[in-house]
N, C-alpha and C positions, 0 to 999 in steps of 0.2 A: 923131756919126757916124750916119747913116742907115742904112736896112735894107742897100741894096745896096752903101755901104760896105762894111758889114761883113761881108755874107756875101763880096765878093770879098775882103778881108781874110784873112777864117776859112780860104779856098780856098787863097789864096797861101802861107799860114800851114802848112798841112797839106801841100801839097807843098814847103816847105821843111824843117819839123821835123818829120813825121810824126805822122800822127794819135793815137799815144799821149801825145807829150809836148804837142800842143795842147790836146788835153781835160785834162790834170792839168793844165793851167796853168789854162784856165779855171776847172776846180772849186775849186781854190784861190784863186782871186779869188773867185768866187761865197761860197764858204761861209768867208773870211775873217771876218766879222764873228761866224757863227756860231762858229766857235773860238774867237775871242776872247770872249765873252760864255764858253765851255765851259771855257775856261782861268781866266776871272773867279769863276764856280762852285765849283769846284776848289779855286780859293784860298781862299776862304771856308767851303769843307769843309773845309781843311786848318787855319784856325782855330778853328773848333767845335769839332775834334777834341783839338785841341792844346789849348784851354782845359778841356777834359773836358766840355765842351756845355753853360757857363754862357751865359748870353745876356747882351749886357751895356745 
């Protein structure tokens, strides 16, 4: 998709769903990876913990 796809996109976008729920949909695609990586974290604090923070 090129720039001016996408901003008319973005446009169409926003007059149909309304500017709050196209930016949460954006930020959630954008920082999917980031959660995922933060939820990957998480689980591996939750094994540290669990094992009483041997290292194996």
């Amino acid at each position: 998709m090129n720039s001016s796809e996408w901003s008319s996109f973005m446009i169409t976008a926003i007059g149909n769903f309304g500017f709050p729920i196209v930016i949460t949909g954006y930020l959630l695609i954008r920082f999917e990876k980031k959660i995922e990586h933060l939820n990957n974290s998480i689980q591996a604090l939750a094994h540290v913990i669990r094992d009483g923070g041997k290292s194996k």
